[in-house]
MARDREN-424748 format. One record per residue (C-alpha): x, y, z; residue in three letters. Coordinates in steps of 0.05 Angstrom, whole numbers, padded with zeros to 5 digits, always signed. Each point is the difference from the previous one (the first is absolute). Last residue first. Layout:
XYZAla
...
REM end
This chain:
-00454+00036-00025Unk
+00054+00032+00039Unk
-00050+00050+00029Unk
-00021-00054+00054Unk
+00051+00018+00042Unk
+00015-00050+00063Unk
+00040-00057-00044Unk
+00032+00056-00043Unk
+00035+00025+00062Unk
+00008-00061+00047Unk
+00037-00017-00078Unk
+00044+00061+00005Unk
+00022-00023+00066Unk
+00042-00050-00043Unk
+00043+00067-00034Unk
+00033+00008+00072Unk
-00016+00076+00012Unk
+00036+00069-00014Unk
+00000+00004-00068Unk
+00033+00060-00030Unk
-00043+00042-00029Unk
-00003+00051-00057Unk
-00056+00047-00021Unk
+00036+00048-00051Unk
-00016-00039-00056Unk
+00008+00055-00057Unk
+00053-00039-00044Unk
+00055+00040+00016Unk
-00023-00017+00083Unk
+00011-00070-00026Unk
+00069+00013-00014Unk
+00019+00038+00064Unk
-00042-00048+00043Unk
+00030-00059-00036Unk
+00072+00031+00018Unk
-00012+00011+00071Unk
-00034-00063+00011Unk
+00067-00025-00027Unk
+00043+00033+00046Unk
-00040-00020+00058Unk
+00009-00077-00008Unk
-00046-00036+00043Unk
-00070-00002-00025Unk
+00017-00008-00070Unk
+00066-00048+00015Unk
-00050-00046+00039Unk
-00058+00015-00038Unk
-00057+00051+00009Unk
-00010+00067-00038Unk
-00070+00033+00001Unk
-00020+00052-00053Unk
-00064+00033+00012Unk
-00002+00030-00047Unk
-00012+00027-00067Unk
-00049-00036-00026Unk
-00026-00005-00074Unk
-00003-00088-00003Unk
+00050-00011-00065Unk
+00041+00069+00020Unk
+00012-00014+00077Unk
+00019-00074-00023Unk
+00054+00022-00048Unk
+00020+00056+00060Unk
+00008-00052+00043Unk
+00054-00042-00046Unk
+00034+00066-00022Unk
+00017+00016+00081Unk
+00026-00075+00009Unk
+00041+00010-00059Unk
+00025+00067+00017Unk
+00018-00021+00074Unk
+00035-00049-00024Unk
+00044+00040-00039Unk
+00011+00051+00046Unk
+00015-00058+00052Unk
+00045-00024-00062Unk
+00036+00066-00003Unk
+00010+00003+00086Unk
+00041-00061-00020Unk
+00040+00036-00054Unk
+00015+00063+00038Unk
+00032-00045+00074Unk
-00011+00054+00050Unk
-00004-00051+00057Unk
-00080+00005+00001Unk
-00003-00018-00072Unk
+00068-00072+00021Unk
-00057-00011+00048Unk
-00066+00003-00044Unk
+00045-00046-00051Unk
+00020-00052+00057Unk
-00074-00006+00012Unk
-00014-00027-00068Unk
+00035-00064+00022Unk
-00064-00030+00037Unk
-00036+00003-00076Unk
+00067-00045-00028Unk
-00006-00062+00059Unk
-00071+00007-00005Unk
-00003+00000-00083Unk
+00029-00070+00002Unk
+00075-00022+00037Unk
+00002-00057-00054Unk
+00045+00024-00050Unk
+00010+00047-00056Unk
+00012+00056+00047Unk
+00051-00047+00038Unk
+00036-00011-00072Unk
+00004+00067-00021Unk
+00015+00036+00065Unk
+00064-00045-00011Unk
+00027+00054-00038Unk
-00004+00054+00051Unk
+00058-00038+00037Unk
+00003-00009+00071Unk
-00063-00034+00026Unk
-00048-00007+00060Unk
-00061+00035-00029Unk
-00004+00054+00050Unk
+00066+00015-00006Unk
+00003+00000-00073Unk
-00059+00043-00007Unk
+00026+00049+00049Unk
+00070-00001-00041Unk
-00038+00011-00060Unk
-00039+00064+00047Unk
+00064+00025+00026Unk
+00039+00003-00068Unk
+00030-00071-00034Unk
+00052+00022-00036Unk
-00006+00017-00076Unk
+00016-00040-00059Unk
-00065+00022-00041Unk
-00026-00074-00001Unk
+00014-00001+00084Unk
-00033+00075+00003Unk
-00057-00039-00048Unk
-00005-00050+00049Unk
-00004+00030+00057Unk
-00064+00048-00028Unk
-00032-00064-00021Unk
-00003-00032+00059Unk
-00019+00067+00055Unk
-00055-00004-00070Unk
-00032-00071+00025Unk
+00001+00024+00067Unk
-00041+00058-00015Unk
-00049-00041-00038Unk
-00007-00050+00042Unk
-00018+00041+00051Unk
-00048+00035-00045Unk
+00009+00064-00037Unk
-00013-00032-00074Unk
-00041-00064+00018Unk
+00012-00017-00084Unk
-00001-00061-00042Unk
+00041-00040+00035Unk
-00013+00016+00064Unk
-00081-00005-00004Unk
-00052+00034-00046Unk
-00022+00048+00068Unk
-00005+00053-00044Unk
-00064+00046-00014Unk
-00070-00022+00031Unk
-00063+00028-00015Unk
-00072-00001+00034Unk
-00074+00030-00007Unk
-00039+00003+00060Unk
-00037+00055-00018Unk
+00041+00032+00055Unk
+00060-00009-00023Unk
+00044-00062+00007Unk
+00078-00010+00002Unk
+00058-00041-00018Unk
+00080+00008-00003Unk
+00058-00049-00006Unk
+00070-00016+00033Unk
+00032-00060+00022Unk
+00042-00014+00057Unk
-00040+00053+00033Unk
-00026+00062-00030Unk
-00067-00005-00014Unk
-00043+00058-00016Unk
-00071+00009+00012Unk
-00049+00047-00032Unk
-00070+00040+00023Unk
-00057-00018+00022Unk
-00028-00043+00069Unk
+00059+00024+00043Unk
+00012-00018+00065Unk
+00073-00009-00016Unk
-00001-00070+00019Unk
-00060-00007-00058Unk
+00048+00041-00049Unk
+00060-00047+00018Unk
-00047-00064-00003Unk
-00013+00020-00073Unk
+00069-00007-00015Unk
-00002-00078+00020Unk
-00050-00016-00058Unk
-00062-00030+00021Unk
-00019-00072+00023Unk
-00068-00008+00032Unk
-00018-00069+00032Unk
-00067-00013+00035Unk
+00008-00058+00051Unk
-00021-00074-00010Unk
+00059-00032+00015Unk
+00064+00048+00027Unk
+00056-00033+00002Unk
-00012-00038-00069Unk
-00024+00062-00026Unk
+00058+00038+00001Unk
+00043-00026-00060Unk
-00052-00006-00048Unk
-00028+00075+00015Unk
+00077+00013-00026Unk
-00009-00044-00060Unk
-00065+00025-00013Unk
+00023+00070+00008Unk
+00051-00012-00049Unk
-00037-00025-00053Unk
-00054+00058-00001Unk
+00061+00043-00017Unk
+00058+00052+00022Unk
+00007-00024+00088Unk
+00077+00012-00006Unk
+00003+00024+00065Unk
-00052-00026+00052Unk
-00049+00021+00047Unk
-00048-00048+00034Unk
-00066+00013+00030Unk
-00022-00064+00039Unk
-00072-00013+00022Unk
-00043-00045+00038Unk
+00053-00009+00061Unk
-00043-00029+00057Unk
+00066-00052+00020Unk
+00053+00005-00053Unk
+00066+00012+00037Unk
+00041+00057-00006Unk
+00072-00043+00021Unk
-00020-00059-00045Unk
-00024+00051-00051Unk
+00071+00027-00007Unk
+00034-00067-00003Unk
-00043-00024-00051Unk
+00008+00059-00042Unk
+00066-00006+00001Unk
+00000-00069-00019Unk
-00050+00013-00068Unk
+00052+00047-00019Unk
+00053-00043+00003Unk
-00030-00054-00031Unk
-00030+00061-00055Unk
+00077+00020-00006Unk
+00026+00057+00020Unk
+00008+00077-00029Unk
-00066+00006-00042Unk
-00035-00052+00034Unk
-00007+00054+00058Unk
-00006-00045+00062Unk
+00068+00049+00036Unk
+00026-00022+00065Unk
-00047-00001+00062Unk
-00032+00047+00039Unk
-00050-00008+00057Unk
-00060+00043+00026Unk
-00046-00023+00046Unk
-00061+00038+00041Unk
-00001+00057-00044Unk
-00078+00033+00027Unk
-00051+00020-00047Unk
-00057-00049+00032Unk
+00057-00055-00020Unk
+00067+00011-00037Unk
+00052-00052-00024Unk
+00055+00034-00027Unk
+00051-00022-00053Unk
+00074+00015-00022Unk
+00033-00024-00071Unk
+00076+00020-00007Unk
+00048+00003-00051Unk
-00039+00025-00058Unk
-00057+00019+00035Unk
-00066-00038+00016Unk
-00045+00036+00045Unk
-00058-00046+00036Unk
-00065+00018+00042Unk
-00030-00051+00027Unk
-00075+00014+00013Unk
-00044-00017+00071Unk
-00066+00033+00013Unk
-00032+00068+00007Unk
+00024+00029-00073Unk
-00015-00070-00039Unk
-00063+00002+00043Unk
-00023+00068-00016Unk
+00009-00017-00067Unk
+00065+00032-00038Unk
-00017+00027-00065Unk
+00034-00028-00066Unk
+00069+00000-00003Unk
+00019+00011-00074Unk
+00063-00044-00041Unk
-00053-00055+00009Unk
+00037-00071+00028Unk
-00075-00013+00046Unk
+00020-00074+00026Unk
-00052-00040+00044Unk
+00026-00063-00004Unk
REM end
């Protein structure tokens, strides 16, 4: 079928770069594709998330067929897909295994979503950080050596991710409700936004079936309770902003760069407070060149499909 599921993407041929690809971006709640010919976006389409990390391969495998239903097929001979949670040969064989059908006989190359930050950034070096409903960080110098740092997942880490915020909006009710305080204006927030009264039954609908979506799409009542004046939510943005910081710095140090930095992510791209604090941290760390992306991360594969330095 075609399939190329190397972590590198070799040079484009003139035809690959003159003809029809797909290009596909597969988030943790959303998956949108293009469809470019001679250069141009002719369709572009999104659909809910194909990531077999958060849904189901059925569900996956659905998604997927809606989107390339809309894209269409016709003269594609290439699709460059970018995916979180793309660790091991496995999982770009799974992935590649999910595409093909919709796409017989085209070339397949699966990367890791970050790097489709650094592409969108117009950047062929440097370091990408994630900051969506998860969180990780990867980069490549110019001897085209990589590294990654995070990106193990919720429950393992995705420290300043929307999960991760919401997660702690959570844990901060709960211990005021352990500590036999009254719910202050970010519990309440939380509360609100959750449809309950007590704190306590934060348990059970935590421990339910809402998924990290539900909890990533609650971080925002943290960022508003910071901007109200609210100490201890404007202490997890620090926080984040820390973790996020100490996860590009790790892969500054493994590949010897110092910038540039590129953020991207829904709560990364977004969220002014905590570009603020990763600047301040990162800029302790002697990576002064930070950006904030300003581009869908899927152009980054009209990007690495038209440079033939990403070898």
């Amino acid at each position: 079928m075609g399939v190329d599921i190397s972590a590198d993407l070799p040079p484009v041929p003139a035809s690959d770069a003159s003809g029809a690809f797909i290009g596909l971006d597969i988030g943790g709640s959303k998956t949108r594709g293009i469809k470019v010919v001679d250069g141009q976006v002719v369709a572009d389409h999104r659909v809910g998330s194909a990531n077999v990390q958060n849904t189901t391969r059925e569900d996956a495998a659905c998604q997927l067929a809606d989107l390339f239903a809309v894209l269409g097929a016709d003269g594609v001979s290439r699709v460059i897909a970018g995916s979180g949670g793309i660790d091991t040969e496995e999982d770009k064989r799974a992935l590649a295994g999910l595409i093909s059908p919709h796409v017989p006989g085209a070339r397949i190359s699966i990367v890791h979503d970050s790097w489709l930050i650094l592409a969108a950034g117009r950047a062929r070096t440097g370091i990408a950080v994630i900051a969506g409903t998860g969180s990780a960080a990867w980069g490549i110098n110019a001897d085209g050596v990589q590294a990654r740092a995070g990106g193990w997942g919720y429950l393992l880490g995705d420290e300043g991710s929307g999960y991760w915020f919401g997660r702690e909006a959570v844990r901060y009710s709960l211990r005021r409700m352990n500590q036999g305080q009254e719910p202050d204006a970010l519990s309440r927030a939380v509360l609100e936004r959750c449809g309950l009264q007590d704190p306590n039954d934060l348990i059970r609908l935590f421990h339910g079936d809402k998924g990290r979506h539900y909890w990533a799409s609650l971080g925002s009542v943290v960022f508003d309770a910071a901007a109200a004046g609210h100490q201890a939510a404007a202490a997890m943005i620090e926080q984040g902003g820390t973790d996020l910081a100490a996860l590009a710095a790790e892969v500054a140090g493994q590949l010897g760069l110092t910038g540039p930095v590129i953020i991207g992510g829904g709560v990364g791209e977004n969220q002014p407070a905590l570009q603020d604090a990763f600047r301040r941290h990162l800029a302790a760390a002697g990576c002064t060149d930070v950006r904030v992306l300003d581009a869908d991360p899927v152009f980054g594969t009209l990007f690495l499909a038209e440079d033939p330095a990403f070898a």
